[in-house]
Each structure stands twice: as C-alpha cells, then as structure tokens.
C-alpha positions in Angstrom: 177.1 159.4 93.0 178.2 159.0 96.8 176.4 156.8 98.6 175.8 157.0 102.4 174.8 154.0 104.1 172.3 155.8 106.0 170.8 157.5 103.0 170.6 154.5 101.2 169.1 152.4 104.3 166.1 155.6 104.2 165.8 155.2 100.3 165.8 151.7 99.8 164.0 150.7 102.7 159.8 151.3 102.6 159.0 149.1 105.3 160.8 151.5 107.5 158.4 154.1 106.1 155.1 152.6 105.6 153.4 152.3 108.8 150.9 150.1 108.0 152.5 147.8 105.1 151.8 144.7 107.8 148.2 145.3 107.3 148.8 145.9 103.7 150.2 142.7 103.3 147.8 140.8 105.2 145.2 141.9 103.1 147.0 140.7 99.7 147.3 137.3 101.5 144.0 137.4 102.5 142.3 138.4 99.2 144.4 135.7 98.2 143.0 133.0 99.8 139.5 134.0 98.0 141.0 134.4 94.8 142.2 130.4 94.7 139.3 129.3 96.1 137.3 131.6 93.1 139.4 130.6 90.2 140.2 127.8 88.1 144.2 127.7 89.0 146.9 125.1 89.0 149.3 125.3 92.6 153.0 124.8 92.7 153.8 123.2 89.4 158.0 122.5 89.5 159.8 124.5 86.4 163.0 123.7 88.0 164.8 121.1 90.3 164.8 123.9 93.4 162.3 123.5 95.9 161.9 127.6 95.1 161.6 126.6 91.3 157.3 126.6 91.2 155.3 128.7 89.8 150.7 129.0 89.9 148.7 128.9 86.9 145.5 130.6 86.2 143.1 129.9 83.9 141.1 132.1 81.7 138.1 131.1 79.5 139.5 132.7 76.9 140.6 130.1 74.1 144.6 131.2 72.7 145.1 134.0 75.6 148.1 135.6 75.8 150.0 134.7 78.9 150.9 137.1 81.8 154.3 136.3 83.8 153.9 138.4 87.2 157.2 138.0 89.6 156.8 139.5 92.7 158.7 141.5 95.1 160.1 141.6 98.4 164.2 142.4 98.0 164.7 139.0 96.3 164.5 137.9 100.0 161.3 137.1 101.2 157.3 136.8 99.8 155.6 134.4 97.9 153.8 133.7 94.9 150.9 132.6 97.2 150.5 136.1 98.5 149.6 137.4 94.6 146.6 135.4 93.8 144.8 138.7 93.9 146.0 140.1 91.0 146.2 137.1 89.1 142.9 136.2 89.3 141.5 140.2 88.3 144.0 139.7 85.4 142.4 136.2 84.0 139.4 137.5 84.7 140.6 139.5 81.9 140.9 136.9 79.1 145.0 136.3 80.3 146.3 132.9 81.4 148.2 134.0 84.5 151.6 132.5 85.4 152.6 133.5 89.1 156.4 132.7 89.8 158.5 131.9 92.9 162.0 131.8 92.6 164.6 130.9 95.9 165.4 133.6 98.3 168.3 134.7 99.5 170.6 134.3 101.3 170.6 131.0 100.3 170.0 131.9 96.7 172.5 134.2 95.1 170.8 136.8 93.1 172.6 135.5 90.2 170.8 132.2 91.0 167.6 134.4 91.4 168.2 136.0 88.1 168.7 132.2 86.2 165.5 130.6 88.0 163.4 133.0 86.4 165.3 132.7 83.0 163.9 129.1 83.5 160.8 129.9 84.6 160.1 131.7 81.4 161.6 129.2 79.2 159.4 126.8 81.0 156.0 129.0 80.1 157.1 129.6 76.6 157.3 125.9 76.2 154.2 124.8 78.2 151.8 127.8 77.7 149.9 125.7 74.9 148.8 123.1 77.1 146.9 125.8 79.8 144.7 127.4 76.1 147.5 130.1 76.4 149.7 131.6 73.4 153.3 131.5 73.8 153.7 133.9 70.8 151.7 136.6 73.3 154.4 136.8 76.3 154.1 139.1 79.0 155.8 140.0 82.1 155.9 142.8 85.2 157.2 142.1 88.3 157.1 144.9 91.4 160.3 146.0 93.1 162.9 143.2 92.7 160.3 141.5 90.6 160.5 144.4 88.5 164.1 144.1 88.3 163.7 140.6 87.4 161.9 141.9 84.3 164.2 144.0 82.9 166.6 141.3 83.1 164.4 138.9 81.4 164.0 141.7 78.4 167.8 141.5 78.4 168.4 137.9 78.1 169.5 136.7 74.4 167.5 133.5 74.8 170.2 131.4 72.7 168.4 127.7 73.7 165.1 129.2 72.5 165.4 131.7 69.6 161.8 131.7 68.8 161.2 132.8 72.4 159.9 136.3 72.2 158.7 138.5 75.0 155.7 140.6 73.7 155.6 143.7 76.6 157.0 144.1 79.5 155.5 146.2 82.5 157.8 147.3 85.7 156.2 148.4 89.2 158.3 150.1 91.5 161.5 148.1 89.7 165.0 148.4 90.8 167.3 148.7 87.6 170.7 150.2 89.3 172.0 148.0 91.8 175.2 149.7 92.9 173.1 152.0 96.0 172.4 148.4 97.6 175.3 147.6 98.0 175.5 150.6 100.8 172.1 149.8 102.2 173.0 147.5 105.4 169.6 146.2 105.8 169.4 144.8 103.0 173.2 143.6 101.7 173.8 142.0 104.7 171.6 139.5 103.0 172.1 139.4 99.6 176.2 140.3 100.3 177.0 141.8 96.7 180.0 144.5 95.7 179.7 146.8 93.5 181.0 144.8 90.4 178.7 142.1 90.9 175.7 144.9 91.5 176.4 146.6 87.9 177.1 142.8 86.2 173.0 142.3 87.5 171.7 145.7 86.9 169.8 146.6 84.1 171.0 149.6 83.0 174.8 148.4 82.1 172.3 145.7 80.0 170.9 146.2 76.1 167.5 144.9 76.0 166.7 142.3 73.0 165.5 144.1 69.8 162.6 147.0 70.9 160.5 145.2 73.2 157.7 147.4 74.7 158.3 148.5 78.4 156.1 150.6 80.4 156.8 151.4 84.1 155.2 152.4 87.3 156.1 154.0 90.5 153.8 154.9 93.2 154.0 159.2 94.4 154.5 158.2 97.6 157.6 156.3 97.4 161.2 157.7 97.6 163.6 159.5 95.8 165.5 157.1 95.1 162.7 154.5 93.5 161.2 157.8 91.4 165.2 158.1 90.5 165.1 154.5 89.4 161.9 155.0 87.2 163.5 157.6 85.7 166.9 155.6 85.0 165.4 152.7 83.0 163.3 155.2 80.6 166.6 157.4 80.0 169.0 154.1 79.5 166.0 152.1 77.4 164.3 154.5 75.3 164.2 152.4 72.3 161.8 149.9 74.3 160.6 152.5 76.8 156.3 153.7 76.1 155.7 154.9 78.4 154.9 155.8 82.7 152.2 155.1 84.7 151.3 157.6 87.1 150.0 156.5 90.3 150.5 159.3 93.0 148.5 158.6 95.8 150.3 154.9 96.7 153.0 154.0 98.7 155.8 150.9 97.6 152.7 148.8 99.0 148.9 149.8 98.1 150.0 150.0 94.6 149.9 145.9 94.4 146.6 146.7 95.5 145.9 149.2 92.6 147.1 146.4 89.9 143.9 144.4 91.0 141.6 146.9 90.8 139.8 148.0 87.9 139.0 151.9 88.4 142.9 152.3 88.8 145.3 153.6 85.9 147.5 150.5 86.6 144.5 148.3 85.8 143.9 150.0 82.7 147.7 149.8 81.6 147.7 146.0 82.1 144.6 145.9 80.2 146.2 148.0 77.4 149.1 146.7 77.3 147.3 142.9 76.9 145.3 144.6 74.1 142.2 143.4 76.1 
C-alpha cells in the first residue's frame, strides 16, 4: 500500500482529531489520584535497572487472583503508569491483582528497547506474582494503542529463560500491529526514527504468536480508518488465537480508556469475561 505522509500524519495522529483529549486526559489523571488514595497499591517497584523500568501494584482481596498486566499508550513516547490508576483499581476491585507498567520513552529508548523492558517486566510478574496473593499460572495482559502493540509482541515472545511462563489472554485496545505506515507519519517518526525493515522486524503481524493464546481486541467507532484497518489486520493474520472484537462505537482513541473503567460498558464486561470473574 502507498503511503502518503500526509495521509498517514491524519490516520495515525488522534490528538490532531479529538478536540477535547486534553480534558480527557486530565480526568484519567485525576480519577487517578482517587484511585491510589482508595486502594491498597504498591508505587514504583524497579523490575529493571532503567529509571523507566517500574511498574504499580494493586491489590485485590481475592486470595490466588489471576494477575492483570495493563501497558498503556501514548506512541511509545509519552504517558505514564500514574495516569492508569483508574482502571486498575475498577479491575481489582474485581478479584485481579493489577500490575500497571512503565517502560522508557522514546527517543531516548529505542522501541526495540521498549519492546525488551516489557519482556522484563513480565518475566518479573511471572516470577513475583505469588508474593502480592496473585497466580502466575493466570497471566493477563491488554495494553491501548502502543500498549496494545506491546501485547501482541509479548504473545509472540518464545520465553526461552522461562518456559513455564504462560500468558493466559490477551486483550488489545486500539493496538497498532503493522508498523510500516509510521514510518511515513512525520509527527510521530521524527521521534521514534525507524525504516521500514526495522518497522516490520517490530510488528506483529510478520510475528507467530506462542501456541493459541486467546486474543480479543477493541477499537473505538470513532477512531480512524487506519486503527479500524489495524483491528482488522491482527484478527486476519492471528486467527488461531483471535476470539473475538469488542464493539465500542460511540468512543474516540481516548474515552474508550474511560469505558475500560466502567462497569455498564461492553469493554468492562470483556475484561470481566475474559478474567472469568
């Protein structure tokens, strides 16, 4: 497909087409605040030697609860774990121990660095999850947008320090899975600076997924072409791990981090499926 940088700058680029994401975004961080001060959580505990290497804990009363990795968004280039609380606490409210992870940004993390951090970061819950009442045996992650990539990547990794390590379900919101149109979106690759090889070596189409593990995926209606496009990609190129989309029509690339928090939502209810709470 030919790329134009322009289209791929409108595709690729929702903060140019939300309005009001600012005050979208304020509100997660503010709901945030509440959550950790309403929740029995653990802050920026090191799973790596990088100062982006920490990841937030919280706790459910539920004794042996499976354990919920969420990575979150923002073009591998900006947000915070901090800014997620929200959802975390809604989803160990649950019965899931919730493991919230940061990773470095670029530019001065490669994505390739990006993509090993969170290898870690999951190594680090499967060996740890014990000592927060959680279940390694029950490991789940979603991510949104590149955090989304970041899970498909995860599904994909072999694991070969940690064969036991199993990944349970898998749930992608808004996830980026071919890399190559990035490459001709300025606003974004004058950050992260990656050509077209390296952008198919990271994306995870080109990647086979470890035995059948269940993925289900989400895009809001609102969002563009090119995301729907996306969506559509990973369920075509996986279909032996693929169960399934989650329609959400009525959100943008934003309010639908909003939707994963609240209970009346079809998001909500997959997370809760998909947890088998």
């Amino acid at each position: 497909m030919n790329y134009s940088e322009a289209f791929c700058n409108a595709q690729y680029n929702p903060r140019a087409t939300v309005a009001n994401h600012l005050e979208i975004m304020d509100g997660w961080k503010n709901k945030s605040i509440l959550a950790r001060e309403h929740s029995e959580c653990v802050i920026d505990i090191a799973y790596g030697q990088d100062i982006g290497e920490r990841l937030d804990i919280f706790l459910t009363n539920k004794k042996n609860a499976p354990c919920f990795v969420f990575i979150h968004g923002g073009y591998w280039r900006a947000s915070d774990k901090s800014e997620f609380s929200f959802i975390a606490k809604a989803i160990a409210d649950l019965g899931a121990t919730v493991f919230v992870v940061n990773y470095g940004l670029a530019p001065r993390i490669t994505l390739e660095t990006i993509i090993q951090q969170i290898h870690r970061a999951t190594q680090w819950i499967y060996q740890h999850a014990q000592e927060y009442g959680a279940n390694s045996q029950e490991l789940y992650l979603s991510g949104h947008s590149a955090g989304g990539h970041l899970t498909a990547m995860m599904m994909a990794s072999t694991w070969l320090d940690y064969p036991n390590l199993s990944i349970t379900g898998a749930l992608s919101i808004s996830g980026l899975y071919d890399l190559e149109p990035l490459v001709h979106a300025s606003f974004l690759n004058s950050v992260l600076q990656i050509d077209v090889q390296r952008a198919k070596a990271m994306s995870p189409i080109y990647q086979n997924p470890k035995d059948s593990i269940p993925l289900w995926t989400c895009v809001g209606g609102e969002e563009s072409s090119e995301f729907h496009r996306q969506n559509q990609l990973i369920a075509h190129s996986w279909k032996k791990c693929f169960r399934g989309d989650i329609a959400m029509p009525t959100y943008n690339h934003f309010s639908i981090m909003d939707a994963m928090a609240d209970s009346s939502t079809p998001l909500f209810q997959g997370v809760k499926n998909m947890l088998n709470l």
